[in-house]
N, C-alpha and C positions, 0 to 999 in steps of 0.2 A: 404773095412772096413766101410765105409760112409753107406753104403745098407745097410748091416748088423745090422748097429747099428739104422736106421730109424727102420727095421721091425722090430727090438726087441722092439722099444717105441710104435710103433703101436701096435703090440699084449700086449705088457703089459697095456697099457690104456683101455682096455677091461676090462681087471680083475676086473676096480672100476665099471662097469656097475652095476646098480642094480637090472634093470627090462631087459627081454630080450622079444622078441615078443610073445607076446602069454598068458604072464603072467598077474596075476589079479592084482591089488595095492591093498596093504595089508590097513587093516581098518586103523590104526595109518596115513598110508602116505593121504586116502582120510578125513582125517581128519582137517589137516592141513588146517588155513584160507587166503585166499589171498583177498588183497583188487580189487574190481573189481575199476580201474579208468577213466574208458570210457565205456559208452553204459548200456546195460539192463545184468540183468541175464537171461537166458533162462526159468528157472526157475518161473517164476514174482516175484520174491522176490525181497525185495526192501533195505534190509538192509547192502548193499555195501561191502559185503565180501562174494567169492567165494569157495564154497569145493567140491570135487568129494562127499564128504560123500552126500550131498545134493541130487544126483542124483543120490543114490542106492536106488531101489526099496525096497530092506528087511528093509529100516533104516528110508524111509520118508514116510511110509505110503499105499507103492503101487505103486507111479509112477515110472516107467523104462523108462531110457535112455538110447540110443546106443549114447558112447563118445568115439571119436578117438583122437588120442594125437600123433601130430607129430612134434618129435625135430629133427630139422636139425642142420646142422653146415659147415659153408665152411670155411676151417683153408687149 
């Protein structure tokens, strides 16, 4: 019964995923600003908040990045 009920929380914590492999992030979510609080941007920007928007080629101008984004979690 105990099984059971682990793989049904496991498959159902899935369902809230938002991105699955392969997908783009949608303009809204690289939009969003995060405070950089340590180190540089890649970018040289200097004005201490981070966005994916920044490093889309169509949106800043021309420059392109290849950004990998990896969440882990040990639970």
């Amino acid at each position: 019964m105990l099984n059971r009920f682990l793989v049904f929380i496991a498959l159902f914590s899935f369902s809230f995923a938002v991105y699955n492999v392969g997908q783009t992030v949608s303009i809204s979510d690289q939009q969003q600003n995060l405070t950089v609080c340590n180190g540089h941007e890649p970018n040289d920007d200097s004005d201490g908040n981070f966005s994916l928007y920044d490093y889309n080629g169509e949106y800043n101008g021309g420059a392109y990045y290849v950004t990998h984004i990896d969440m882990a979690a040990s639970w």
